[in-house]
mmCIF file of the N, C-alpha and C atoms, coordinates in Angstrom:
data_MODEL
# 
_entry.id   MODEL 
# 
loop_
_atom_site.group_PDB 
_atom_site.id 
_atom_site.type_symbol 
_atom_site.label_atom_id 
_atom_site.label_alt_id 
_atom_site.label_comp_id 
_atom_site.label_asym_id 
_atom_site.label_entity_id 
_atom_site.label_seq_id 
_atom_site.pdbx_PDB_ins_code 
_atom_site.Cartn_x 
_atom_site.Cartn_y 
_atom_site.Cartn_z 
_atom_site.occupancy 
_atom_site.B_iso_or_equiv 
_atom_site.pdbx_formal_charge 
_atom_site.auth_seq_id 
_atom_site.auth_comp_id 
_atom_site.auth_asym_id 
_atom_site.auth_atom_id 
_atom_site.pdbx_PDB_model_num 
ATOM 1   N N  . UNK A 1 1  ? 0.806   -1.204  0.000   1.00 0.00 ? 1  UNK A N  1 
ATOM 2   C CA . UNK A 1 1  ? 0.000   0.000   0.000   1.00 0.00 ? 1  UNK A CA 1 
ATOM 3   C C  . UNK A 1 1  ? 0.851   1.271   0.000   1.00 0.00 ? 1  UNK A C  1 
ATOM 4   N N  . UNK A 1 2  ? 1.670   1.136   0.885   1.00 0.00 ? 2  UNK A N  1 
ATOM 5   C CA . UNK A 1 2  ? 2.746   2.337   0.801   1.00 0.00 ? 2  UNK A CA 1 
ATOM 6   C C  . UNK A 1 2  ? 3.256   3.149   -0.565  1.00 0.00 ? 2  UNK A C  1 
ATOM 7   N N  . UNK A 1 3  ? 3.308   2.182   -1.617  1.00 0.00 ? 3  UNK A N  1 
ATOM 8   C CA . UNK A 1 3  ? 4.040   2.258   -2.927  1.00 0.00 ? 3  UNK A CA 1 
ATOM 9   C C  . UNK A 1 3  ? 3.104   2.974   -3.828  1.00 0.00 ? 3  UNK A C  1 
ATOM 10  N N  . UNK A 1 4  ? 1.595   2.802   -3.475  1.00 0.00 ? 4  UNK A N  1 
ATOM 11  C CA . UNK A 1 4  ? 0.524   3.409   -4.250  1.00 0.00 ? 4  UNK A CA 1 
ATOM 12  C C  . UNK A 1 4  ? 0.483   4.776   -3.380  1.00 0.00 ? 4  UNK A C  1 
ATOM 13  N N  . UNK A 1 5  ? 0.455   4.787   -2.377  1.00 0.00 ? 5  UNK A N  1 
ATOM 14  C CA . UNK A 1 5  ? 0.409   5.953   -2.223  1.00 0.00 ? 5  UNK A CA 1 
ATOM 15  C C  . UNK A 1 5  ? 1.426   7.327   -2.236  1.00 0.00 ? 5  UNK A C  1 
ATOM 16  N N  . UNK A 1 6  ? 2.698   6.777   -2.131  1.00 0.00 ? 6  UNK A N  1 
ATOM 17  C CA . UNK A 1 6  ? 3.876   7.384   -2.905  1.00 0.00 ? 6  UNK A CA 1 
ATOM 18  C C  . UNK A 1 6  ? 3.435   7.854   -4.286  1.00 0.00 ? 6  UNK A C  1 
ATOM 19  N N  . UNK A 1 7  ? 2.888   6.959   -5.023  1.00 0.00 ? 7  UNK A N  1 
ATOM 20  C CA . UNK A 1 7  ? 2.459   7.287   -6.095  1.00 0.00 ? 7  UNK A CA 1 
ATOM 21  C C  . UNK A 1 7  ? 1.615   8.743   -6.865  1.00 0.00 ? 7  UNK A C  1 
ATOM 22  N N  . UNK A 1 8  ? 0.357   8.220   -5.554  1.00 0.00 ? 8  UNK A N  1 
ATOM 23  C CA . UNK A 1 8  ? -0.753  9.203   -5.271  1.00 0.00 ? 8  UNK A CA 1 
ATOM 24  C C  . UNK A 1 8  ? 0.075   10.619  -5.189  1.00 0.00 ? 8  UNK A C  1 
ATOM 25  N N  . UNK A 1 9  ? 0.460   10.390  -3.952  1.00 0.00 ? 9  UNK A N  1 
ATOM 26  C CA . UNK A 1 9  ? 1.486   11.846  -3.229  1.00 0.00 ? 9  UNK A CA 1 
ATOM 27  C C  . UNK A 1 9  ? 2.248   12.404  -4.605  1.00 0.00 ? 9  UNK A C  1 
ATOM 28  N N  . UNK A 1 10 ? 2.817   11.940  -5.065  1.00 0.00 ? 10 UNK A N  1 
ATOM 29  C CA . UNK A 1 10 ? 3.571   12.665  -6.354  1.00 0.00 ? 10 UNK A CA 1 
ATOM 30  C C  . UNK A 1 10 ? 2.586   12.857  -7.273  1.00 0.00 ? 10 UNK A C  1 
ATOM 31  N N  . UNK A 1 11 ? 2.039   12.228  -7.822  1.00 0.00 ? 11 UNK A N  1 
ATOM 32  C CA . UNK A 1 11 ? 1.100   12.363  -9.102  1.00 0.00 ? 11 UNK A CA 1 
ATOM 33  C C  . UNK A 1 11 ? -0.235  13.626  -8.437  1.00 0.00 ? 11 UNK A C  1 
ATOM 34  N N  . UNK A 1 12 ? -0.410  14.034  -7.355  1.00 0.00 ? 12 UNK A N  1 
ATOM 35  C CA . UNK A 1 12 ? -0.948  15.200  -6.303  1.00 0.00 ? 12 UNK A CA 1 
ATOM 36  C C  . UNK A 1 12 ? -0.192  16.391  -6.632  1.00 0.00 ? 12 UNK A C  1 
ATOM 37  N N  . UNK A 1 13 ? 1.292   16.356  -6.626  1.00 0.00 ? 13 UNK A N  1 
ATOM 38  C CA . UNK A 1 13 ? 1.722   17.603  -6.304  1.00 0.00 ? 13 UNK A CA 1 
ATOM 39  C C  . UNK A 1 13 ? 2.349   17.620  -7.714  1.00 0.00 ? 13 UNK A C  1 
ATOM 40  N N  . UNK A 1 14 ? 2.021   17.067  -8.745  1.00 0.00 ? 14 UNK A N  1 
ATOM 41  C CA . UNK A 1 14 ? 3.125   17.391  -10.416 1.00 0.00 ? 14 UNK A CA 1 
ATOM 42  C C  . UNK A 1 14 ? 2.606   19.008  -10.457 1.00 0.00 ? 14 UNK A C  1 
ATOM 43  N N  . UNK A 1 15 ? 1.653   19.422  -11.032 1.00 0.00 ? 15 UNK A N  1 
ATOM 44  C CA . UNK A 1 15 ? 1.128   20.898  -10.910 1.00 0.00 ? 15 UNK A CA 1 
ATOM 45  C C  . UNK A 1 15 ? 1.568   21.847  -10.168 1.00 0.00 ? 15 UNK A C  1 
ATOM 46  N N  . UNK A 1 16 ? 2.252   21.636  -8.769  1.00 0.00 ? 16 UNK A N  1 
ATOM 47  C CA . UNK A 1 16 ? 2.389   22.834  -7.962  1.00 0.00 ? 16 UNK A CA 1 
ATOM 48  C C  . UNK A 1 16 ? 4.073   22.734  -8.315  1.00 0.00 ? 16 UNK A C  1 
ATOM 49  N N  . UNK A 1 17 ? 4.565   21.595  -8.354  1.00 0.00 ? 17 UNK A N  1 
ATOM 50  C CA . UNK A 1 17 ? 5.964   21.312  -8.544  1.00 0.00 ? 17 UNK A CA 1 
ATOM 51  C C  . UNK A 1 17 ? 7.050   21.783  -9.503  1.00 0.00 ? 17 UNK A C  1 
ATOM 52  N N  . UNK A 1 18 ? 5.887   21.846  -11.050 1.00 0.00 ? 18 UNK A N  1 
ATOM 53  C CA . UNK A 1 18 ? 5.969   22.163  -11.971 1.00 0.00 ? 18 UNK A CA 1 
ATOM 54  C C  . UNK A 1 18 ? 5.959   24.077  -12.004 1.00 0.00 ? 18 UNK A C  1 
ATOM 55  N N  . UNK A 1 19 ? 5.310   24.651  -11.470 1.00 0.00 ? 19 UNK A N  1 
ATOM 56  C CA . UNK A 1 19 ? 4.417   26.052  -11.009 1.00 0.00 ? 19 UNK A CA 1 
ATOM 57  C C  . UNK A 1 19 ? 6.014   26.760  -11.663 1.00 0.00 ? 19 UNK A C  1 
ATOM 58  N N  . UNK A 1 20 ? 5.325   27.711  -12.191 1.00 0.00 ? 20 UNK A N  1 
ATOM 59  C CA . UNK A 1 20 ? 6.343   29.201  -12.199 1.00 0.00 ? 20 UNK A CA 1 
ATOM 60  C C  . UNK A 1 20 ? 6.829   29.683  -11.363 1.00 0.00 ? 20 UNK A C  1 
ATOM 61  N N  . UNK A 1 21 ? 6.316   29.932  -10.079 1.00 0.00 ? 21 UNK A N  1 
ATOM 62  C CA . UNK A 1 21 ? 6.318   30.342  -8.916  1.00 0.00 ? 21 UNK A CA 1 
ATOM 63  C C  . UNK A 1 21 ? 7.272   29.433  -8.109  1.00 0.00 ? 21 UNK A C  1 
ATOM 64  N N  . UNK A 1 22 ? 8.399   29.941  -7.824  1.00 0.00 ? 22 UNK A N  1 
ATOM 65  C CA . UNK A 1 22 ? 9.645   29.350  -7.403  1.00 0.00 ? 22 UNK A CA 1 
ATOM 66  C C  . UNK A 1 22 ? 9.473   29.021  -5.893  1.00 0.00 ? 22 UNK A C  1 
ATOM 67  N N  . UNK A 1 23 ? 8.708   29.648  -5.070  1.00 0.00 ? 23 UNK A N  1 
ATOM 68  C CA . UNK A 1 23 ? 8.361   29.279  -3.420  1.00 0.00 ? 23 UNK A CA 1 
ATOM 69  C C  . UNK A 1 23 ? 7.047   28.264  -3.480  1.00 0.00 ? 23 UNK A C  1 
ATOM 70  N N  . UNK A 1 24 ? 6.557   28.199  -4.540  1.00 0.00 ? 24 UNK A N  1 
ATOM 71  C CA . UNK A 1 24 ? 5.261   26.996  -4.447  1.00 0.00 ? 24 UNK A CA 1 
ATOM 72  C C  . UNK A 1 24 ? 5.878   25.736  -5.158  1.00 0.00 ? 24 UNK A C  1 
ATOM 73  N N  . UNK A 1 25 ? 6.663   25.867  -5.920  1.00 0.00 ? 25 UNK A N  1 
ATOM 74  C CA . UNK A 1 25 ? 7.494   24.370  -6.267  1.00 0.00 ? 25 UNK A CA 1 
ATOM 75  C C  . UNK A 1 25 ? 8.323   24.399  -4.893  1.00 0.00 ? 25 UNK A C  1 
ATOM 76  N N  . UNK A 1 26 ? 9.071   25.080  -4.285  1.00 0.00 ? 26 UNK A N  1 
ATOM 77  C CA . UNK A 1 26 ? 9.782   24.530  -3.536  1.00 0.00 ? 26 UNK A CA 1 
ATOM 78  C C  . UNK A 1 26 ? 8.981   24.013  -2.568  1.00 0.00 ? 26 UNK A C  1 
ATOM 79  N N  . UNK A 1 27 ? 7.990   24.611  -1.904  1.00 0.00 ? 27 UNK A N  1 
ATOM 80  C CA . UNK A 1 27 ? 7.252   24.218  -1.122  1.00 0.00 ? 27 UNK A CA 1 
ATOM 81  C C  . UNK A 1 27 ? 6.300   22.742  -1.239  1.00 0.00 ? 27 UNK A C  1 
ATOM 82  N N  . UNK A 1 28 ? 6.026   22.710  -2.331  1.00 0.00 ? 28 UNK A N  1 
ATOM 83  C CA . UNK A 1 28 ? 5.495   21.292  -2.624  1.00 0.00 ? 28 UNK A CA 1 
ATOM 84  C C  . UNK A 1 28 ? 6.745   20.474  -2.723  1.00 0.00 ? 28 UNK A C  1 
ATOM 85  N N  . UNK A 1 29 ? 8.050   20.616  -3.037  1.00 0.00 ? 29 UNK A N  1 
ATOM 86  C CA . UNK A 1 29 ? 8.871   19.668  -3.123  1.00 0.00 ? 29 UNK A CA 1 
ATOM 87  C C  . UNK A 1 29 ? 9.412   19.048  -1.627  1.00 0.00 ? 29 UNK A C  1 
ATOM 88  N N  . UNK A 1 30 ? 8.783   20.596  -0.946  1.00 0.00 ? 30 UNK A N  1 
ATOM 89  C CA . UNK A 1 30 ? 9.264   19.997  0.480   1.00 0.00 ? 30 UNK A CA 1 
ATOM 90  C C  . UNK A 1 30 ? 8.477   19.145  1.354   1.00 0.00 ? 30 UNK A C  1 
ATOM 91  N N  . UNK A 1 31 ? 7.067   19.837  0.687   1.00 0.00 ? 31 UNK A N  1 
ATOM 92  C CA . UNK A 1 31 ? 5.664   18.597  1.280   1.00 0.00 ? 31 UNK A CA 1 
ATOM 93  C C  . UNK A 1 31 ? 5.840   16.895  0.864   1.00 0.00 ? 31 UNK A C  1 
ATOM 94  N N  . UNK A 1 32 ? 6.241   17.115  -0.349  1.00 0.00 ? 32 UNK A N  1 
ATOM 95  C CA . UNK A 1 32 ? 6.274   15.867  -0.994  1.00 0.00 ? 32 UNK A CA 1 
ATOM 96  C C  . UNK A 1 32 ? 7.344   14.924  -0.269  1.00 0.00 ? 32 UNK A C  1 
ATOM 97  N N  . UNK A 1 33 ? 8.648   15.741  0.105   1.00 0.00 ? 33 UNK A N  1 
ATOM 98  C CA . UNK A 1 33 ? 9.652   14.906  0.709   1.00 0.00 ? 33 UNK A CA 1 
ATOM 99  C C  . UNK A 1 33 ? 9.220   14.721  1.730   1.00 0.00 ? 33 UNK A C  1 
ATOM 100 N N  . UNK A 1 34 ? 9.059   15.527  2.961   1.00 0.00 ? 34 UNK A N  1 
ATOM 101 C CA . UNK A 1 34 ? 8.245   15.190  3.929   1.00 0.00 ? 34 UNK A CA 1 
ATOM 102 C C  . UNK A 1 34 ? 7.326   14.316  4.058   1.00 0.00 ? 34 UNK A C  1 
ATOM 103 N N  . UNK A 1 35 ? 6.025   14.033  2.937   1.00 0.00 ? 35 UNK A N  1 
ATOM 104 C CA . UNK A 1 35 ? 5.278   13.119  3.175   1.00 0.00 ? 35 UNK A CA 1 
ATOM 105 C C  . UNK A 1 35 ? 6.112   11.761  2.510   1.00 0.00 ? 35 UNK A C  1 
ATOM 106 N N  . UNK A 1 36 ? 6.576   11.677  1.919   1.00 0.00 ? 36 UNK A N  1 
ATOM 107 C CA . UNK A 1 36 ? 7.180   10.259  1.178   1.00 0.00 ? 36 UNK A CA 1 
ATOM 108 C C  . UNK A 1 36 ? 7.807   9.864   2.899   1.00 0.00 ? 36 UNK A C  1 
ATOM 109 N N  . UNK A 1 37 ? 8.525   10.665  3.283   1.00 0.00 ? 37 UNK A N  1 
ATOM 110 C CA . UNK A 1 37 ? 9.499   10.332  4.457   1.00 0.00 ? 37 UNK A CA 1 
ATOM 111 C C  . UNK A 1 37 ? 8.872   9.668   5.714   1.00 0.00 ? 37 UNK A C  1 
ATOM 112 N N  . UNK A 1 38 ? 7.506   10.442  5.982   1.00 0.00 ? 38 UNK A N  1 
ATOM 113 C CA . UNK A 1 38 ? 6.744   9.892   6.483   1.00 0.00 ? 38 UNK A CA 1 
ATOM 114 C C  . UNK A 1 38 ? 6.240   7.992   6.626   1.00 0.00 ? 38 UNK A C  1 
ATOM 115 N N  . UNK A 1 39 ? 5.723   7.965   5.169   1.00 0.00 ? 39 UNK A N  1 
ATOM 116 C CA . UNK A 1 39 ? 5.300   6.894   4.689   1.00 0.00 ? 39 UNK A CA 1 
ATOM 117 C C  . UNK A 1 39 ? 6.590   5.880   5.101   1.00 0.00 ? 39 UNK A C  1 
ATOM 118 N N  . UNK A 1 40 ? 7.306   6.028   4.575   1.00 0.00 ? 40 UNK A N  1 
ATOM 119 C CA . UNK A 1 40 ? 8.549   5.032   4.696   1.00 0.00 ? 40 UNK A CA 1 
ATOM 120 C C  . UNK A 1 40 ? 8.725   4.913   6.224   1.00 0.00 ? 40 UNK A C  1 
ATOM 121 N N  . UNK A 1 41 ? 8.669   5.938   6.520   1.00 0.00 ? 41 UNK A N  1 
ATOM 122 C CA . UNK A 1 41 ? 8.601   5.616   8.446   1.00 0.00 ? 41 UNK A CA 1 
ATOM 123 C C  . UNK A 1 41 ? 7.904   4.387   8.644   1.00 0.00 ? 41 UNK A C  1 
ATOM 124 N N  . UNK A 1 42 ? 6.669   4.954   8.403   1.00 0.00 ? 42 UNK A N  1 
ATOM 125 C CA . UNK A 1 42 ? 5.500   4.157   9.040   1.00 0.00 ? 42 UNK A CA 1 
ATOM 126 C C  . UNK A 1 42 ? 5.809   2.542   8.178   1.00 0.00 ? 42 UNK A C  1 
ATOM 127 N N  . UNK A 1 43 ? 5.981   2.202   7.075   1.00 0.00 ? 43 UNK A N  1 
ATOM 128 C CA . UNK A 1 43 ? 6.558   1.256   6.344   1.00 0.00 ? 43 UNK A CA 1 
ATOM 129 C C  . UNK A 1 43 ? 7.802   0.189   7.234   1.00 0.00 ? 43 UNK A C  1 
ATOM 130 N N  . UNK A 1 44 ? 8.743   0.882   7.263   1.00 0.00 ? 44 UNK A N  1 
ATOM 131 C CA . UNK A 1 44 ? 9.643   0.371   7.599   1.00 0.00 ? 44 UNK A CA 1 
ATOM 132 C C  . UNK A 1 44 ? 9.951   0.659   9.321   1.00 0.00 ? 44 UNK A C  1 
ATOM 133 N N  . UNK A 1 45 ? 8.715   1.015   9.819   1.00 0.00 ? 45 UNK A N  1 
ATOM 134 C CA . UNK A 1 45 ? 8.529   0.266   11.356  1.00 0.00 ? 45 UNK A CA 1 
ATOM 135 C C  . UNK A 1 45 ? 7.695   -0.356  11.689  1.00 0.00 ? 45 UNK A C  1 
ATOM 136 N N  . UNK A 1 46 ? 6.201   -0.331  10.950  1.00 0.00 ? 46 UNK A N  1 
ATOM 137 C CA . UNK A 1 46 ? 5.340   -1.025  10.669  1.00 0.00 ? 46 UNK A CA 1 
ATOM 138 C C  . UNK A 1 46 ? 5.847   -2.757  10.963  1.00 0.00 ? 46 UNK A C  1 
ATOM 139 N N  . UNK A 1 47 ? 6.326   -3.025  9.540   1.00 0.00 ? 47 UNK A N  1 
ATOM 140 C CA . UNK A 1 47 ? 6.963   -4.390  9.080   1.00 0.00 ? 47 UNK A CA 1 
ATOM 141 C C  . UNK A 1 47 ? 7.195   -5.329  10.640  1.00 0.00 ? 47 UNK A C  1 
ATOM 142 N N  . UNK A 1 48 ? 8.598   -4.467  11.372  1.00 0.00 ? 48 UNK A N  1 
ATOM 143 C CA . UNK A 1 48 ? 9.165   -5.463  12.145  1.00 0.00 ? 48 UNK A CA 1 
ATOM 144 C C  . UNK A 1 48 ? 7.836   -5.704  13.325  1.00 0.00 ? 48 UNK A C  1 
ATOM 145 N N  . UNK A 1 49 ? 7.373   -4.448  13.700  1.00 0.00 ? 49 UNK A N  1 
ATOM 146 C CA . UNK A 1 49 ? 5.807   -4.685  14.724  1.00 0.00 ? 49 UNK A CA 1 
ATOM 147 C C  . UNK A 1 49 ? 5.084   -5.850  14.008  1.00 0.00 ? 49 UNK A C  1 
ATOM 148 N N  . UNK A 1 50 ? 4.511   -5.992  13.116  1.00 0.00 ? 50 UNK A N  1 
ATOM 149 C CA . UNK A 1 50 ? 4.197   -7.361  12.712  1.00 0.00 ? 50 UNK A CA 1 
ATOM 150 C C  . UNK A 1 50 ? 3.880   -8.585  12.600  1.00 0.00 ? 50 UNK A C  1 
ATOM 151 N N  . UNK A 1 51 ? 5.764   -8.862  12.410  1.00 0.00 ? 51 UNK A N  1 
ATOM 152 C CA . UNK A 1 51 ? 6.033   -9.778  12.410  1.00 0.00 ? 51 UNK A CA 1 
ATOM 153 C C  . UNK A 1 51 ? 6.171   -10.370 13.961  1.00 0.00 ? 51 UNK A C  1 
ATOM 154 N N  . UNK A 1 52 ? 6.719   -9.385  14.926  1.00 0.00 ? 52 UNK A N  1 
ATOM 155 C CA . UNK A 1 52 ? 6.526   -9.819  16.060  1.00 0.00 ? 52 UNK A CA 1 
ATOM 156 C C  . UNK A 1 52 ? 5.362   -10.061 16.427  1.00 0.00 ? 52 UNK A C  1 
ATOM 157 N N  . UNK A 1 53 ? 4.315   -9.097  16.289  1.00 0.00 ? 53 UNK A N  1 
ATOM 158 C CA . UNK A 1 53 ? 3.139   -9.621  16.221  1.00 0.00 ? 53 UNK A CA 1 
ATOM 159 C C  . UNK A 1 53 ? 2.593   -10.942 15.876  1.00 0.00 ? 53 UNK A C  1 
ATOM 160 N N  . UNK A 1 54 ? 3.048   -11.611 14.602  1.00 0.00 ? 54 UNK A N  1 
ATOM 161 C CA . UNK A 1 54 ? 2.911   -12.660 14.307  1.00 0.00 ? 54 UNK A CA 1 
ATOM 162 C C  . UNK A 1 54 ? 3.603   -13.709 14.899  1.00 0.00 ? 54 UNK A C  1 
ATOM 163 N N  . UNK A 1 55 ? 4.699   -13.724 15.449  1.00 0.00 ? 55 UNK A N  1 
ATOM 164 C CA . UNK A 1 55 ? 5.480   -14.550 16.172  1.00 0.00 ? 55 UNK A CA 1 
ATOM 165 C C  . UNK A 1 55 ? 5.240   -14.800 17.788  1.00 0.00 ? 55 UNK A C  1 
ATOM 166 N N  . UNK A 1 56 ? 4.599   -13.866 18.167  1.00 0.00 ? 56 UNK A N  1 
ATOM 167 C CA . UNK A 1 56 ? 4.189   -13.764 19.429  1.00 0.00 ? 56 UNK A CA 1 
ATOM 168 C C  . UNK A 1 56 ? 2.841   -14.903 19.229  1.00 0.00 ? 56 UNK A C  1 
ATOM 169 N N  . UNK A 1 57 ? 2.117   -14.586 17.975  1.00 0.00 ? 57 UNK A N  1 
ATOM 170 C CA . UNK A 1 57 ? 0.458   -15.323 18.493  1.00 0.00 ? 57 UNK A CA 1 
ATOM 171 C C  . UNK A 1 57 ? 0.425   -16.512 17.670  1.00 0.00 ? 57 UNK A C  1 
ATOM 172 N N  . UNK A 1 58 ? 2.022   -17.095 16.953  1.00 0.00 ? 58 UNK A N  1 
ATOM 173 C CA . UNK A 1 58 ? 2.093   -18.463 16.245  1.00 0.00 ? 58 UNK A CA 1 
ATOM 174 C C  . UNK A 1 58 ? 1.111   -19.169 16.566  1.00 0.00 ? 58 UNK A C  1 
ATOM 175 N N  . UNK A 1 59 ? 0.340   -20.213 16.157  1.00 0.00 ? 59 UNK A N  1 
ATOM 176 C CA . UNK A 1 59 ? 0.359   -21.373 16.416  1.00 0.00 ? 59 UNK A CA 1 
ATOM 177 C C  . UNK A 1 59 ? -1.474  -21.430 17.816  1.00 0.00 ? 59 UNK A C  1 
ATOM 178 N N  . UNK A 1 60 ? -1.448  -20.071 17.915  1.00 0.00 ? 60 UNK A N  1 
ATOM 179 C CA . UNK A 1 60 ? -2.752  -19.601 18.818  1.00 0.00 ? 60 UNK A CA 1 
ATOM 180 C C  . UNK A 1 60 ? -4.029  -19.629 17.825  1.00 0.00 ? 60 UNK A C  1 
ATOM 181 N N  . UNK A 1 61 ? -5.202  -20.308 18.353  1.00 0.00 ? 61 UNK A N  1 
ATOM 182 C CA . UNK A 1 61 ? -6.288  -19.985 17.457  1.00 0.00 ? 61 UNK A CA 1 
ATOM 183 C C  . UNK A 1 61 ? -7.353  -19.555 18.545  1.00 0.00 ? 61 UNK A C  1 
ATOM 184 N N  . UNK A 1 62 ? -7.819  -18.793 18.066  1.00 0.00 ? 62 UNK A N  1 
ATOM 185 C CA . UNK A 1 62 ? -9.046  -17.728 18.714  1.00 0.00 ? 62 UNK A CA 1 
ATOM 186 C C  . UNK A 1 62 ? -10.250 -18.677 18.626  1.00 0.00 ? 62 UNK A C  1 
ATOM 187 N N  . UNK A 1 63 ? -11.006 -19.269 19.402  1.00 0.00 ? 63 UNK A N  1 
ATOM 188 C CA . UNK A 1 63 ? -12.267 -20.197 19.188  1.00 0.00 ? 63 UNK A CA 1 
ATOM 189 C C  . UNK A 1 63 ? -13.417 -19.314 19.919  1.00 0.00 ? 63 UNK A C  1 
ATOM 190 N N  . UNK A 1 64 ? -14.162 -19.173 19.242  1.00 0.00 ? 64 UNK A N  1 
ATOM 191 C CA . UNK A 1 64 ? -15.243 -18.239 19.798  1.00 0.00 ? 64 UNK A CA 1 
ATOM 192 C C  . UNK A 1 64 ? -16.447 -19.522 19.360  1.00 0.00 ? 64 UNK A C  1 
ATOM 193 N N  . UNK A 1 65 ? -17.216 -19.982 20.630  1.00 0.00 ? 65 UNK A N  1 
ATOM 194 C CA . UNK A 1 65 ? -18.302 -20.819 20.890  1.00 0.00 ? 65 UNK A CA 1 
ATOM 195 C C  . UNK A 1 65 ? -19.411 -20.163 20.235  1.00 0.00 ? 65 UNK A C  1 
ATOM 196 N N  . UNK A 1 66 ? -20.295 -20.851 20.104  1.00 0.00 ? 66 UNK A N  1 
ATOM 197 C CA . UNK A 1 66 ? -21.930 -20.083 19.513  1.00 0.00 ? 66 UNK A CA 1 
ATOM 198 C C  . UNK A 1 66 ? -22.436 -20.881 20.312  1.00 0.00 ? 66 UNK A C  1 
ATOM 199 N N  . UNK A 1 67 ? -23.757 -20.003 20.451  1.00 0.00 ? 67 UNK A N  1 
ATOM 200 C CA . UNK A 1 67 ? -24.777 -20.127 21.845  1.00 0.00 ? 67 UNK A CA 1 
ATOM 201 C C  . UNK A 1 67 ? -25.215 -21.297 21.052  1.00 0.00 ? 67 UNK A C  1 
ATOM 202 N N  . UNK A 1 68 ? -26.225 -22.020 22.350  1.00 0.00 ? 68 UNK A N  1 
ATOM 203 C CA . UNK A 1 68 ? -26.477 -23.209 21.684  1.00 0.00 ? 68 UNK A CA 1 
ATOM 204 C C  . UNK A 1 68 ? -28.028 -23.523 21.337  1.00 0.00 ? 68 UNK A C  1 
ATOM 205 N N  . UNK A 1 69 ? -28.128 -24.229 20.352  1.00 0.00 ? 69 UNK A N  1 
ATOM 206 C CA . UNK A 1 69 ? -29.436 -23.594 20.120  1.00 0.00 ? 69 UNK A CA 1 
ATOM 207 C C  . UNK A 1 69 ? -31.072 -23.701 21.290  1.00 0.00 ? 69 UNK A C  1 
ATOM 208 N N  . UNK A 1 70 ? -32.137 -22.429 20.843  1.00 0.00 ? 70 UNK A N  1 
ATOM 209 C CA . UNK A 1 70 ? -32.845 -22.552 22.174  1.00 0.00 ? 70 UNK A CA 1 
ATOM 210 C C  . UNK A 1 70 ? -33.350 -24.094 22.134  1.00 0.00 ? 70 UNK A C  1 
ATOM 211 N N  . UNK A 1 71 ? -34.316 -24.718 22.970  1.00 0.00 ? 71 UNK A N  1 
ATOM 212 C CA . UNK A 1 71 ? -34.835 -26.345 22.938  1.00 0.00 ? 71 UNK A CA 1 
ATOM 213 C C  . UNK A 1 71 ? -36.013 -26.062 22.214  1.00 0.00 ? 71 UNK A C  1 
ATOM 214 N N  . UNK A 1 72 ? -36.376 -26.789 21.585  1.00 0.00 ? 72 UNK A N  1 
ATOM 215 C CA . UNK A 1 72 ? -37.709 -27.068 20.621  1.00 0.00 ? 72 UNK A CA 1 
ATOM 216 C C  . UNK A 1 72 ? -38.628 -27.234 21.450  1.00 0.00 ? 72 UNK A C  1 
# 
């Protein structure tokens, strides 16, 4: 998901990036780095939470009972 939205985020700011206006390209170039930087954060700390996550609850299965039915 990360990779699409990298995507998003750039293909968002081509217009302002592009701009005549030399403080609104820079400024979107700085939003843009900022948010990419972001993402990758959350990406690449995300991942290892996880997997620990997953390693912690190996092999555990969640059994949730159902009521039983009323008597006829």
């Amino acid at each position: 998901a990360p990779p699409l939205l990298m995507l998003g985020t750039c293909a968002g700011l081509t217009s302002f990036v592009m701009s005549d206006d030399d403080e609104v390209a820079l400024g979107a170039m700085m939003f843009g780095a900022g948010a990419l930087g972001v993402l990758w954060a959350l990406w690449l700390g995300g991942v290892p939470v996880l997997a620990l996550l997953m390693l912690a609850t190996r092999g555990r299965k969640l059994v949730i009972e159902q009521a039983s039915p009323p008597p006829a």
